[in-house]
mmCIF entry with sequence, helices, sheets and N, C-alpha, C, O atoms, coordinates in Angstrom:
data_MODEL
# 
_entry.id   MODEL 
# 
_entity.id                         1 
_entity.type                       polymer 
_entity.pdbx_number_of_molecules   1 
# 
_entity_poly.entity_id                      1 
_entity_poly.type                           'polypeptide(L)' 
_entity_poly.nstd_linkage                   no 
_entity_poly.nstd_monomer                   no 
_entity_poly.pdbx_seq_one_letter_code       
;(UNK)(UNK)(UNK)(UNK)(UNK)(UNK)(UNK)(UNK)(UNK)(UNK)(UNK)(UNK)(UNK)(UNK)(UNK)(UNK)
(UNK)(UNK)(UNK)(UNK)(UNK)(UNK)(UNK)(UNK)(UNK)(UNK)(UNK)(UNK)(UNK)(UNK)(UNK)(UNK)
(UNK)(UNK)(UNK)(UNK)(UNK)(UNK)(UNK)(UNK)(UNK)(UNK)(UNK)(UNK)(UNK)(UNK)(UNK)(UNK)
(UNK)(UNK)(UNK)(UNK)
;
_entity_poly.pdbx_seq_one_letter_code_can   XXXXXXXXXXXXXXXXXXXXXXXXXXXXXXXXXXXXXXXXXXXXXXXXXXXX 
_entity_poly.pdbx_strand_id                 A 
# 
loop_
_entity_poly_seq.entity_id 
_entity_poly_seq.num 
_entity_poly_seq.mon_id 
_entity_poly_seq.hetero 
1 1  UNK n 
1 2  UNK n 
1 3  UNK n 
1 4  UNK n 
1 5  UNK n 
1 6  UNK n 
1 7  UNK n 
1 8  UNK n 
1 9  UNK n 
1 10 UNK n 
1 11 UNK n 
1 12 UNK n 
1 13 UNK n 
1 14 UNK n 
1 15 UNK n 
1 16 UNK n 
1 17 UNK n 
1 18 UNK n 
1 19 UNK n 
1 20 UNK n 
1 21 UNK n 
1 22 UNK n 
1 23 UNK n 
1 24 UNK n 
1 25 UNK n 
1 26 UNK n 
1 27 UNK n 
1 28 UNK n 
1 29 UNK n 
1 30 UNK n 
1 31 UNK n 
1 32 UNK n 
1 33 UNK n 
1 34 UNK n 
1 35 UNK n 
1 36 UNK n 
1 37 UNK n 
1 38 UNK n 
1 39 UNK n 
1 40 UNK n 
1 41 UNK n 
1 42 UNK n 
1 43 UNK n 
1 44 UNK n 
1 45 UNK n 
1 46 UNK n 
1 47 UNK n 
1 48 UNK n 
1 49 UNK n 
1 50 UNK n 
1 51 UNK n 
1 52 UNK n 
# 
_struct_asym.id          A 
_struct_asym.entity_id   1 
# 
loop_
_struct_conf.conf_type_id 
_struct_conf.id 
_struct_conf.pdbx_PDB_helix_id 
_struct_conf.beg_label_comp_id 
_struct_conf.beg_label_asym_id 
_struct_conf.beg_label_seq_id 
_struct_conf.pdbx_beg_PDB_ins_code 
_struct_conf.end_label_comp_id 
_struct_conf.end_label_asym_id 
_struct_conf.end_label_seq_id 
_struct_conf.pdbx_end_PDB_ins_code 
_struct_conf.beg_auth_comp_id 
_struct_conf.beg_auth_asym_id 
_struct_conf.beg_auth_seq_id 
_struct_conf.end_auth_comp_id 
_struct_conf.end_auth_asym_id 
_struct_conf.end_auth_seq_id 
_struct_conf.pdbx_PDB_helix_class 
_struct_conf.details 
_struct_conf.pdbx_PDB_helix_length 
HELX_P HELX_P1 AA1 UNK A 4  ? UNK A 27 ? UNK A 4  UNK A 27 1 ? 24 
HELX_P HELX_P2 AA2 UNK A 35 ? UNK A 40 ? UNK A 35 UNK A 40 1 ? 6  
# 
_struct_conf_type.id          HELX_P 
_struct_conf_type.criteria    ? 
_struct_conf_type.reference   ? 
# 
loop_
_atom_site.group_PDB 
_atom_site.id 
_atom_site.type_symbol 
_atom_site.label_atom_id 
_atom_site.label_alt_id 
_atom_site.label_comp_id 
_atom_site.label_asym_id 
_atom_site.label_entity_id 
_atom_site.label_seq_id 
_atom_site.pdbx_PDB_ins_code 
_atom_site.Cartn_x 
_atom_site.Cartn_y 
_atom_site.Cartn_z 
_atom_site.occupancy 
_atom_site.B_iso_or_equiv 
_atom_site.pdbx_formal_charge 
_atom_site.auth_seq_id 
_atom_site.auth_comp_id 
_atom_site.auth_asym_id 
_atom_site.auth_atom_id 
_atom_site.pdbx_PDB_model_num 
ATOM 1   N N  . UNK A 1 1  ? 30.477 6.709  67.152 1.00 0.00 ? 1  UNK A N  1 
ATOM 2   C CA . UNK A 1 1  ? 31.045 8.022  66.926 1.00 0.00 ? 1  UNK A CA 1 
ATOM 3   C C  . UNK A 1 1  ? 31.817 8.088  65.608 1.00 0.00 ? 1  UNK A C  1 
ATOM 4   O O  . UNK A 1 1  ? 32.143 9.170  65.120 1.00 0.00 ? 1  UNK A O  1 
ATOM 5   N N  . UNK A 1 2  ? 32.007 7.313  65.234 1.00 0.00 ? 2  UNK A N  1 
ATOM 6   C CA . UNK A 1 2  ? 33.056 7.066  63.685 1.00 0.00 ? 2  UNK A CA 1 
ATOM 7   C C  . UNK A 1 2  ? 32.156 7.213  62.233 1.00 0.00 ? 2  UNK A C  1 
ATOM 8   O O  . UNK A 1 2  ? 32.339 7.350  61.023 1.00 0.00 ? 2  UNK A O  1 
ATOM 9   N N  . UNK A 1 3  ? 31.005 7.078  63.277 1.00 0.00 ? 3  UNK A N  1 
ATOM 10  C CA . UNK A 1 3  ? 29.637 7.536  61.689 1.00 0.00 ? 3  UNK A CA 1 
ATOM 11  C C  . UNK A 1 3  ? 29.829 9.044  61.488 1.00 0.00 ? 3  UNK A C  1 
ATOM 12  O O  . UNK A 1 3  ? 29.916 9.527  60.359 1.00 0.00 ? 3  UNK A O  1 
ATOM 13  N N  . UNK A 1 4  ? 29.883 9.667  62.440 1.00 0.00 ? 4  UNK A N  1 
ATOM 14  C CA . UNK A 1 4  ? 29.706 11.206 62.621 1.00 0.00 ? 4  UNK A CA 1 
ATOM 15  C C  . UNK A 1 4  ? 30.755 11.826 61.594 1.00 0.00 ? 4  UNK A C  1 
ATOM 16  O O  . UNK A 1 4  ? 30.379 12.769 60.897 1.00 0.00 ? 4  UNK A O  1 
ATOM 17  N N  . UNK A 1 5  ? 31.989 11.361 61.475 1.00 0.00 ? 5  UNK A N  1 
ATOM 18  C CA . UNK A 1 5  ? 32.741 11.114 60.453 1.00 0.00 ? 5  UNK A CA 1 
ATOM 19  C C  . UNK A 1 5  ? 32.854 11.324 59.340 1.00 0.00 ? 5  UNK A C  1 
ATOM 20  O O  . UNK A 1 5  ? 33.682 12.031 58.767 1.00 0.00 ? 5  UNK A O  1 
ATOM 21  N N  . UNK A 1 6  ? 31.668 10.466 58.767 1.00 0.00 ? 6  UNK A N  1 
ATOM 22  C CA . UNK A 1 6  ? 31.304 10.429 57.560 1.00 0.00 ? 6  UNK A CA 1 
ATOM 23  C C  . UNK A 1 6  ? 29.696 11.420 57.574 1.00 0.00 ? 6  UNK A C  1 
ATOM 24  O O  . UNK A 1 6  ? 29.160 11.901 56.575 1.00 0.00 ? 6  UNK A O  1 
ATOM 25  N N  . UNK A 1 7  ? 29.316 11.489 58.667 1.00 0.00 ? 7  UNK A N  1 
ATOM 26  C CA . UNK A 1 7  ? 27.906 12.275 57.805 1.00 0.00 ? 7  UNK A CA 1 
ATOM 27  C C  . UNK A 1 7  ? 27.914 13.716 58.178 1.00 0.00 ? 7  UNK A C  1 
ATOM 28  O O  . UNK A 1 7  ? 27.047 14.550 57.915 1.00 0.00 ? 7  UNK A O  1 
ATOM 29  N N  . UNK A 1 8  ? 29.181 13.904 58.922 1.00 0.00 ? 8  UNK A N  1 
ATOM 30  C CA . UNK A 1 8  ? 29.093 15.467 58.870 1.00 0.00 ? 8  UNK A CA 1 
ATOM 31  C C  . UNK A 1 8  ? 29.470 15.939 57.917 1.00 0.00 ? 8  UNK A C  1 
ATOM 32  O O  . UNK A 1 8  ? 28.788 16.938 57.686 1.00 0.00 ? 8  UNK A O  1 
ATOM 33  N N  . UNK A 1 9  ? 30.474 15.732 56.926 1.00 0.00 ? 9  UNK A N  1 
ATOM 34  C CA . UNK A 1 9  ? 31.103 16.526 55.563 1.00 0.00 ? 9  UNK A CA 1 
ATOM 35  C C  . UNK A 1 9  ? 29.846 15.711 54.951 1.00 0.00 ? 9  UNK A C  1 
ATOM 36  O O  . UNK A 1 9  ? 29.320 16.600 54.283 1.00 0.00 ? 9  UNK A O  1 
ATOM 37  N N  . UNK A 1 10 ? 29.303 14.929 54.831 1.00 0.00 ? 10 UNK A N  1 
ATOM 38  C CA . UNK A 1 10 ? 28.023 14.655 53.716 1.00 0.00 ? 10 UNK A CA 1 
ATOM 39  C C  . UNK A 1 10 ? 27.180 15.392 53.909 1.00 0.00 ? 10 UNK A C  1 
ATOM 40  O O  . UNK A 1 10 ? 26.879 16.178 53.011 1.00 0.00 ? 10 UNK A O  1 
ATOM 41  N N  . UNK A 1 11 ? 26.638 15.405 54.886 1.00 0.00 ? 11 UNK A N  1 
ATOM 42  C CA . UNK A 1 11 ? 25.688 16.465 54.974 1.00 0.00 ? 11 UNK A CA 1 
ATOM 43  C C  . UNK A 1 11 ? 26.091 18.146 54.941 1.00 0.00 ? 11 UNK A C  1 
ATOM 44  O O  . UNK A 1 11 ? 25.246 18.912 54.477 1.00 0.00 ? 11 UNK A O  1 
ATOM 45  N N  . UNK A 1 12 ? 26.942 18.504 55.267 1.00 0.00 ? 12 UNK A N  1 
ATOM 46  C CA . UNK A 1 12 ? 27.880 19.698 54.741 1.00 0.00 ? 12 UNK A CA 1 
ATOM 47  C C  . UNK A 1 12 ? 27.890 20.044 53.169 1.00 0.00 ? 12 UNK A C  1 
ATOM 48  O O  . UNK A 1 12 ? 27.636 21.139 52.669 1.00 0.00 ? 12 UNK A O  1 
ATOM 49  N N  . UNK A 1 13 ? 28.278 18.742 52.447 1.00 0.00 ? 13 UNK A N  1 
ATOM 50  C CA . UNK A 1 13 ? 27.906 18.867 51.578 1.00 0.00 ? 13 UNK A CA 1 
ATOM 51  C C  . UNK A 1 13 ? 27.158 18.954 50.089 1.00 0.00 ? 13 UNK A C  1 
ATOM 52  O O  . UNK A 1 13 ? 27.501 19.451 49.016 1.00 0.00 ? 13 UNK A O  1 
ATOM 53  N N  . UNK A 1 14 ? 26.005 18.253 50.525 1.00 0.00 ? 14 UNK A N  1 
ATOM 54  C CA . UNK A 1 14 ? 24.409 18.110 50.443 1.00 0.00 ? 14 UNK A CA 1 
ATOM 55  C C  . UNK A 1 14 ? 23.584 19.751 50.376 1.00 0.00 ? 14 UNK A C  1 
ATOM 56  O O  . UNK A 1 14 ? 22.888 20.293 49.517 1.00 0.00 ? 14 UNK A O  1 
ATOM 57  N N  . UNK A 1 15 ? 24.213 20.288 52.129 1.00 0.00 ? 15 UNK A N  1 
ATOM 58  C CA . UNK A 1 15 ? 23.608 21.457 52.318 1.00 0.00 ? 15 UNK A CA 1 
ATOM 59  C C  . UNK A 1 15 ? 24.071 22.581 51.050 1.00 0.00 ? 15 UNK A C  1 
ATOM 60  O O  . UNK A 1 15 ? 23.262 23.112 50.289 1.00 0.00 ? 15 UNK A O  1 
ATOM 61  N N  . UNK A 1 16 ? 25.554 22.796 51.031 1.00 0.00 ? 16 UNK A N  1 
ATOM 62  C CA . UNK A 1 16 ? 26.321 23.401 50.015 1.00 0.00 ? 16 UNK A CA 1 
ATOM 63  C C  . UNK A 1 16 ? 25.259 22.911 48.670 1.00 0.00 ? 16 UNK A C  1 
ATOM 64  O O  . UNK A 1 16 ? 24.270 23.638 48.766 1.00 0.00 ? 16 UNK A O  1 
ATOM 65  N N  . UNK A 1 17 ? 25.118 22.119 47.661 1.00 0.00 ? 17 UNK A N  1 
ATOM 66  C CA . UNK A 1 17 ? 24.685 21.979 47.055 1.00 0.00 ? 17 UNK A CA 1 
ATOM 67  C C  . UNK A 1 17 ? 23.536 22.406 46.727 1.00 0.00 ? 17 UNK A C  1 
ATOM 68  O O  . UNK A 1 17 ? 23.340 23.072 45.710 1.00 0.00 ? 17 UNK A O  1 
ATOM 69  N N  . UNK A 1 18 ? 22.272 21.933 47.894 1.00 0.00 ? 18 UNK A N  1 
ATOM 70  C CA . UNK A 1 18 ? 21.366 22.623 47.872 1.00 0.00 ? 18 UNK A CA 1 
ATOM 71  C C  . UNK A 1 18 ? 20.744 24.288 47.605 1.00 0.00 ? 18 UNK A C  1 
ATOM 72  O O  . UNK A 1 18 ? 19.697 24.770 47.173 1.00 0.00 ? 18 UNK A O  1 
ATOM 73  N N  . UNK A 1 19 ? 22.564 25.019 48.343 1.00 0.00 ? 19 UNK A N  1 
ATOM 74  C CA . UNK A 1 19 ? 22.623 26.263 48.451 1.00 0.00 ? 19 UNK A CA 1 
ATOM 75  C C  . UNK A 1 19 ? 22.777 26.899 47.207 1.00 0.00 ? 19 UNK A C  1 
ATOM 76  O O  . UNK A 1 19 ? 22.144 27.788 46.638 1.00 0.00 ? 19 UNK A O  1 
ATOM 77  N N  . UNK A 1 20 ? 24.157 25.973 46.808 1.00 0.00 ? 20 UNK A N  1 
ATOM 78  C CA . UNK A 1 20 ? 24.384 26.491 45.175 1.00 0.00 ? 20 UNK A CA 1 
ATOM 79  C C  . UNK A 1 20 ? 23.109 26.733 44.131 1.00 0.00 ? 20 UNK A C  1 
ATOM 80  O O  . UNK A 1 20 ? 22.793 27.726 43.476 1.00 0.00 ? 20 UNK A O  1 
ATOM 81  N N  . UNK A 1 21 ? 22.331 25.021 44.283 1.00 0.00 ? 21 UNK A N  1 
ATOM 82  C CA . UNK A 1 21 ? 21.302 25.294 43.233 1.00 0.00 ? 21 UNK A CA 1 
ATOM 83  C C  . UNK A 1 21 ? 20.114 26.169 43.224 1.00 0.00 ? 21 UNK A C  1 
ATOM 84  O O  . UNK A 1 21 ? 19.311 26.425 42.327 1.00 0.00 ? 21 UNK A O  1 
ATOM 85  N N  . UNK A 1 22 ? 20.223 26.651 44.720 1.00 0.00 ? 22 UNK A N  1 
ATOM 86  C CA . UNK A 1 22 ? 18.936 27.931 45.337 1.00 0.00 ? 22 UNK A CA 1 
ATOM 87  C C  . UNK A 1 22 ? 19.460 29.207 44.238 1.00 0.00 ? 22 UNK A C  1 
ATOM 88  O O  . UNK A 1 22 ? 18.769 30.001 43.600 1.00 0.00 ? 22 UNK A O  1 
ATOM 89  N N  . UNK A 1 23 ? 21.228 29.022 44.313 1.00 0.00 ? 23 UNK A N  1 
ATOM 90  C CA . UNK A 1 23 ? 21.536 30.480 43.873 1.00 0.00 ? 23 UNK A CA 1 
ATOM 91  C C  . UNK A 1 23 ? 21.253 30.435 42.316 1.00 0.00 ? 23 UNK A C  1 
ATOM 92  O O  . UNK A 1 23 ? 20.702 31.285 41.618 1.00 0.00 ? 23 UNK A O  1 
ATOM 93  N N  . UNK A 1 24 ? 21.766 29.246 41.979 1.00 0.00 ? 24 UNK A N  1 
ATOM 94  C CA . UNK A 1 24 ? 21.633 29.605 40.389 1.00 0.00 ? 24 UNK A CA 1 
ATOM 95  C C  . UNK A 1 24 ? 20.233 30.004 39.731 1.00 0.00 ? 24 UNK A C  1 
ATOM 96  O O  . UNK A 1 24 ? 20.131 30.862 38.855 1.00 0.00 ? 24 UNK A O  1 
ATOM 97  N N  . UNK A 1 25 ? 19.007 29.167 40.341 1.00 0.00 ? 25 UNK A N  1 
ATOM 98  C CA . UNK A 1 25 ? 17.678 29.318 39.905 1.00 0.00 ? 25 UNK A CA 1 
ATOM 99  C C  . UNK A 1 25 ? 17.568 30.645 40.453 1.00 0.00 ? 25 UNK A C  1 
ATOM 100 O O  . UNK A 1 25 ? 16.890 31.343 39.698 1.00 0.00 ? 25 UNK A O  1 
ATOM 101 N N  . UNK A 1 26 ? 17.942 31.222 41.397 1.00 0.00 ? 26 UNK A N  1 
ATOM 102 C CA . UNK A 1 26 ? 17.651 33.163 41.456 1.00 0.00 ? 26 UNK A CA 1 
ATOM 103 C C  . UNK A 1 26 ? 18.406 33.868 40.385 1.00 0.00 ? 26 UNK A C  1 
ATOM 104 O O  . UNK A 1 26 ? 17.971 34.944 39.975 1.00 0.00 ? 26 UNK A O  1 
ATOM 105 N N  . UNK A 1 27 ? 19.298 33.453 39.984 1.00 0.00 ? 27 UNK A N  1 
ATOM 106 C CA . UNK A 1 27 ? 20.196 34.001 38.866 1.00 0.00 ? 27 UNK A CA 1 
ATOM 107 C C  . UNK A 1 27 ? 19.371 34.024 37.331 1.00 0.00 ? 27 UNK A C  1 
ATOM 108 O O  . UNK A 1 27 ? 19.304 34.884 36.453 1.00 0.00 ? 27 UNK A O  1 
ATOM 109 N N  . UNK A 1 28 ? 18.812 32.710 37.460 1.00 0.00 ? 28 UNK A N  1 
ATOM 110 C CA . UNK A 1 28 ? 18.492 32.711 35.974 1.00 0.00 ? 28 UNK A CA 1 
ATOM 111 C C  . UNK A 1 28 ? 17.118 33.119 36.078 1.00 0.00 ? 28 UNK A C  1 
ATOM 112 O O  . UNK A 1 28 ? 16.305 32.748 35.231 1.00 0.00 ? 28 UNK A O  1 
ATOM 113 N N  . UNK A 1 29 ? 16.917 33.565 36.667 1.00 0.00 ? 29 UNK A N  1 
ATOM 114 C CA . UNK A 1 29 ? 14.825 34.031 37.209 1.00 0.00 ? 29 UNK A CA 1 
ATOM 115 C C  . UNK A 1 29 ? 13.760 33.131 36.510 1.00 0.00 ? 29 UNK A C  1 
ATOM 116 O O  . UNK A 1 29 ? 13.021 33.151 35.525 1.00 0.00 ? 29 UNK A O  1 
ATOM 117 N N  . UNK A 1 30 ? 14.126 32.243 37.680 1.00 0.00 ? 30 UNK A N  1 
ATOM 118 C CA . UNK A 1 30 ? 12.932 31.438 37.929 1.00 0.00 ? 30 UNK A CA 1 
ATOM 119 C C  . UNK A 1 30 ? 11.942 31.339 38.486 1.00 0.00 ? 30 UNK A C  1 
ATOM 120 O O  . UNK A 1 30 ? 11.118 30.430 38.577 1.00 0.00 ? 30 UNK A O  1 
ATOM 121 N N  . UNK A 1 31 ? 12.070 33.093 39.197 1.00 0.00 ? 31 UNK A N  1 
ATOM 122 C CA . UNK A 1 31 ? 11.048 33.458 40.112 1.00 0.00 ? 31 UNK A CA 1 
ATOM 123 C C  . UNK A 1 31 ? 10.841 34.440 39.951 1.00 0.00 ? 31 UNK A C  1 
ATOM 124 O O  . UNK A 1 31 ? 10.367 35.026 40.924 1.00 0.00 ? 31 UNK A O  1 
ATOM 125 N N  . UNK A 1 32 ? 11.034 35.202 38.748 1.00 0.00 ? 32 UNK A N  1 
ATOM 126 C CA . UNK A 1 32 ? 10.739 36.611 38.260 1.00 0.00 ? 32 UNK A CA 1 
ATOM 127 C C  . UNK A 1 32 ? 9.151  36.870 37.796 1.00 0.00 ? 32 UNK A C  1 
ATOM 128 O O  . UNK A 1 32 ? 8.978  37.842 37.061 1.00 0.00 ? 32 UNK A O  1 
ATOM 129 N N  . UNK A 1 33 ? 8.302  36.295 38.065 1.00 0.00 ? 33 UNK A N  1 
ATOM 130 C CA . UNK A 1 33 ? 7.093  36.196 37.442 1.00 0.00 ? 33 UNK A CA 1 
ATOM 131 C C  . UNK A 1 33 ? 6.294  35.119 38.413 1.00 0.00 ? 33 UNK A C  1 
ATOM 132 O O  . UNK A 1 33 ? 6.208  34.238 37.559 1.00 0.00 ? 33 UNK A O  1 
ATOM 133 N N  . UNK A 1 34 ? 5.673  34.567 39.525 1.00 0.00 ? 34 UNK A N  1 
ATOM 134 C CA . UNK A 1 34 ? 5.289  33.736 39.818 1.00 0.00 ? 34 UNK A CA 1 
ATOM 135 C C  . UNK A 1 34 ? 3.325  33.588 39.660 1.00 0.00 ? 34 UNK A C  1 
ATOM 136 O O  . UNK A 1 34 ? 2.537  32.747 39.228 1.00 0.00 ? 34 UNK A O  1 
ATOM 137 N N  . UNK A 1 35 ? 3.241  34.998 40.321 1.00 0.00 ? 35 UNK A N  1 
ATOM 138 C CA . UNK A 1 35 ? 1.859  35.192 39.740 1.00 0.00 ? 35 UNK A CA 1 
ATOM 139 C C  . UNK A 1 35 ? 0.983  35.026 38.678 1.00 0.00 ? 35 UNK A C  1 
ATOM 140 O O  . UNK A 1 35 ? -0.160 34.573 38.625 1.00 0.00 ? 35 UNK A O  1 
ATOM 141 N N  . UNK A 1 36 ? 2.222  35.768 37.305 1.00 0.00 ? 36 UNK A N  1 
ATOM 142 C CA . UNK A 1 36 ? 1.704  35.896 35.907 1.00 0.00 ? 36 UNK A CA 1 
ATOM 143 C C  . UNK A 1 36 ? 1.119  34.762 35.200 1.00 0.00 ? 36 UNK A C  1 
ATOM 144 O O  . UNK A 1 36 ? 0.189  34.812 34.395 1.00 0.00 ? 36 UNK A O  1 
ATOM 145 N N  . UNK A 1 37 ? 2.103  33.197 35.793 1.00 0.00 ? 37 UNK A N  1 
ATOM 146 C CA . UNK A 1 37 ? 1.593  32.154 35.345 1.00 0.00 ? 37 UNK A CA 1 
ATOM 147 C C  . UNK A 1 37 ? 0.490  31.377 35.887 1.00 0.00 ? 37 UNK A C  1 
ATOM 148 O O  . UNK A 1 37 ? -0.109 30.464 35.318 1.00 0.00 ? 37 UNK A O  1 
ATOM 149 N N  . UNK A 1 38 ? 0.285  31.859 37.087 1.00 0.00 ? 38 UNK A N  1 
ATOM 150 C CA . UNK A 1 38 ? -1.425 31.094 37.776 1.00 0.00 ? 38 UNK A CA 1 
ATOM 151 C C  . UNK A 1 38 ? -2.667 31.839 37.054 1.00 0.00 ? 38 UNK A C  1 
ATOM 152 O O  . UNK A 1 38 ? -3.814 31.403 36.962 1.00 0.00 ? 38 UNK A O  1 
ATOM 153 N N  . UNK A 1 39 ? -2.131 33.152 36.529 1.00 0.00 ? 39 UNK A N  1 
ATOM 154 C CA . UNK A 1 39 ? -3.508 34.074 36.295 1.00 0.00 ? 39 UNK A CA 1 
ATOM 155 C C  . UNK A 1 39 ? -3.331 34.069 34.346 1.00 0.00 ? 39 UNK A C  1 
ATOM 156 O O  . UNK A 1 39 ? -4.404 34.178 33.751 1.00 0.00 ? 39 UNK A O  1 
ATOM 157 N N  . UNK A 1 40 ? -2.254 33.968 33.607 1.00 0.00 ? 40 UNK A N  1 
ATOM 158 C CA . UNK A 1 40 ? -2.352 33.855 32.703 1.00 0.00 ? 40 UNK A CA 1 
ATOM 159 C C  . UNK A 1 40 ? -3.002 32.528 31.765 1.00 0.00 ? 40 UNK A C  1 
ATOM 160 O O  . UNK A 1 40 ? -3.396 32.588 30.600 1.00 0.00 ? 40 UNK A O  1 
ATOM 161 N N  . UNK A 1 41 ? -2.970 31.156 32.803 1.00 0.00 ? 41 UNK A N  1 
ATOM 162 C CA . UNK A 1 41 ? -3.715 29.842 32.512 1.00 0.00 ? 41 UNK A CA 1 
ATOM 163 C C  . UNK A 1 41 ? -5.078 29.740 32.376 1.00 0.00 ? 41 UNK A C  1 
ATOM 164 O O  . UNK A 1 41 ? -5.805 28.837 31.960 1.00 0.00 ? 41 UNK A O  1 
ATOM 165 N N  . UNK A 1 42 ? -5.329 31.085 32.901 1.00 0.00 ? 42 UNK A N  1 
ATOM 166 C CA . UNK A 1 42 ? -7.150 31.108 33.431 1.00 0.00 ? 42 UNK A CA 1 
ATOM 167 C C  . UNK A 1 42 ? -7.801 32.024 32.211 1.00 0.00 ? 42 UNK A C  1 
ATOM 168 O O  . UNK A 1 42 ? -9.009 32.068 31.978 1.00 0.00 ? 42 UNK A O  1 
ATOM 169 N N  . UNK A 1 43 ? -6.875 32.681 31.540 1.00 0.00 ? 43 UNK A N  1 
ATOM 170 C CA . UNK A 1 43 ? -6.847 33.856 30.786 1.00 0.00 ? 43 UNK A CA 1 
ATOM 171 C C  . UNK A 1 43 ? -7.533 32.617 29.148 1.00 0.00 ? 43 UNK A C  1 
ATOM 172 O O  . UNK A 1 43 ? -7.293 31.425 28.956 1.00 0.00 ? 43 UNK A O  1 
ATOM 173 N N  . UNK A 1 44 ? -8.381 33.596 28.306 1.00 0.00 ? 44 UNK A N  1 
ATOM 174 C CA . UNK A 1 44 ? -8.430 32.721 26.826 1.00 0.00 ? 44 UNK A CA 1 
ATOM 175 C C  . UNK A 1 44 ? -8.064 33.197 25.841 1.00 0.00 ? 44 UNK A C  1 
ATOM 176 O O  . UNK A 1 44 ? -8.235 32.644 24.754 1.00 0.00 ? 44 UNK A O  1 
ATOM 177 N N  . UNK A 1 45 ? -7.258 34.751 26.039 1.00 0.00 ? 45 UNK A N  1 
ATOM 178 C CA . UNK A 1 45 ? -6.488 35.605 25.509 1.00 0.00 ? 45 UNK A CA 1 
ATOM 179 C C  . UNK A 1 45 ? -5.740 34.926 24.034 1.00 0.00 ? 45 UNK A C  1 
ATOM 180 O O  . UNK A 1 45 ? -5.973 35.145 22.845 1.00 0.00 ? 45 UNK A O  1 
ATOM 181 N N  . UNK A 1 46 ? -4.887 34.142 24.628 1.00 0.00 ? 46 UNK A N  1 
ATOM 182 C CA . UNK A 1 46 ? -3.992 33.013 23.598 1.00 0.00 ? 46 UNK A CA 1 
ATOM 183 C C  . UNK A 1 46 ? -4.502 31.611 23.101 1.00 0.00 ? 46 UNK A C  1 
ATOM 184 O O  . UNK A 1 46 ? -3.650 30.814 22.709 1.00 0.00 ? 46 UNK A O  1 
ATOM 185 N N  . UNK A 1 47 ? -5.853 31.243 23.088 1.00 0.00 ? 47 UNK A N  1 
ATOM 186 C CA . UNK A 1 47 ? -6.219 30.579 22.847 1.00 0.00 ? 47 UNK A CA 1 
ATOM 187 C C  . UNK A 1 47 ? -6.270 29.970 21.554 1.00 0.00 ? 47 UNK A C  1 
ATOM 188 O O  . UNK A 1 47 ? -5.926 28.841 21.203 1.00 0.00 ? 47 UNK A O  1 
ATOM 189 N N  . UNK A 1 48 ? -6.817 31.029 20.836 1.00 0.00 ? 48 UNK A N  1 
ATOM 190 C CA . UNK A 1 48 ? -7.026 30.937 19.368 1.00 0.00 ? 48 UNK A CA 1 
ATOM 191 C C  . UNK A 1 48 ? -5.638 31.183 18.316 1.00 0.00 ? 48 UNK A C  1 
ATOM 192 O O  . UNK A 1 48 ? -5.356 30.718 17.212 1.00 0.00 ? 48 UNK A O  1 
ATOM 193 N N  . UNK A 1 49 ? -4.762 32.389 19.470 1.00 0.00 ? 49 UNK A N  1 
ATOM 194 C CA . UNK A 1 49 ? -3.795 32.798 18.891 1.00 0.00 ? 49 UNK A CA 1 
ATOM 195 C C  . UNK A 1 49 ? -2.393 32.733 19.699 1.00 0.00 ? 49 UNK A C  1 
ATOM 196 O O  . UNK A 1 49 ? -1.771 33.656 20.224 1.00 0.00 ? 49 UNK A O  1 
ATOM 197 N N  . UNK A 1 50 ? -2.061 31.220 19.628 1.00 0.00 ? 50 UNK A N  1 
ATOM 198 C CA . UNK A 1 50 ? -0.890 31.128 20.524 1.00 0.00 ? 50 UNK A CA 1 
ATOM 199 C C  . UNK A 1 50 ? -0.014 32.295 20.822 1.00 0.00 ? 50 UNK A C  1 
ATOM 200 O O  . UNK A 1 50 ? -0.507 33.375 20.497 1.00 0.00 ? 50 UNK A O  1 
ATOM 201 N N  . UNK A 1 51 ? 1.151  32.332 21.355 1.00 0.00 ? 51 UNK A N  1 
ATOM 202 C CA . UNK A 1 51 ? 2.150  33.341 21.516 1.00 0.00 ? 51 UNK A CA 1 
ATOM 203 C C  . UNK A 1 51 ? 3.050  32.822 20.847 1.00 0.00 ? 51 UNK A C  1 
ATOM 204 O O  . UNK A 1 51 ? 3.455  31.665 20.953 1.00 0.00 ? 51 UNK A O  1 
ATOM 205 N N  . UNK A 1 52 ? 3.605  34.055 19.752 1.00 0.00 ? 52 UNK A N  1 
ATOM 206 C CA . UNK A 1 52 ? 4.885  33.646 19.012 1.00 0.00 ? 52 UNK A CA 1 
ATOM 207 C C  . UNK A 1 52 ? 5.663  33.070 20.336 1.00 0.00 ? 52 UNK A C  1 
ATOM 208 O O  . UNK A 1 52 ? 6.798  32.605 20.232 1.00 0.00 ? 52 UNK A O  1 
# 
């Protein structure tokens, strides 16, 4: 019972962490576009003529 101790605030705060870094990657939109990049790879649009 003296483990429980130690792995409940670890894992408490593991979870917290996890949470934080969910929020920041929605903040900085890292998921603002998910589609554009599976269908723009397939594309030969920029091929010849990179994107500034």
């Amino acid at each position: 019972m003296d483990i429980l101790v130690w792995l409940i605030p670890i894992s408490l705060f593991l979870g917290g962490l996890g949470l934080v870094a969910f929020i920041w990657t929605v903040r900085s939109d890292q998921y603002e576009d998910p589609d554009g990049t599976s269908q723009r790879i397939l594309s030969d649009q920029w091929d010849e003529h990179p994107k500034p």
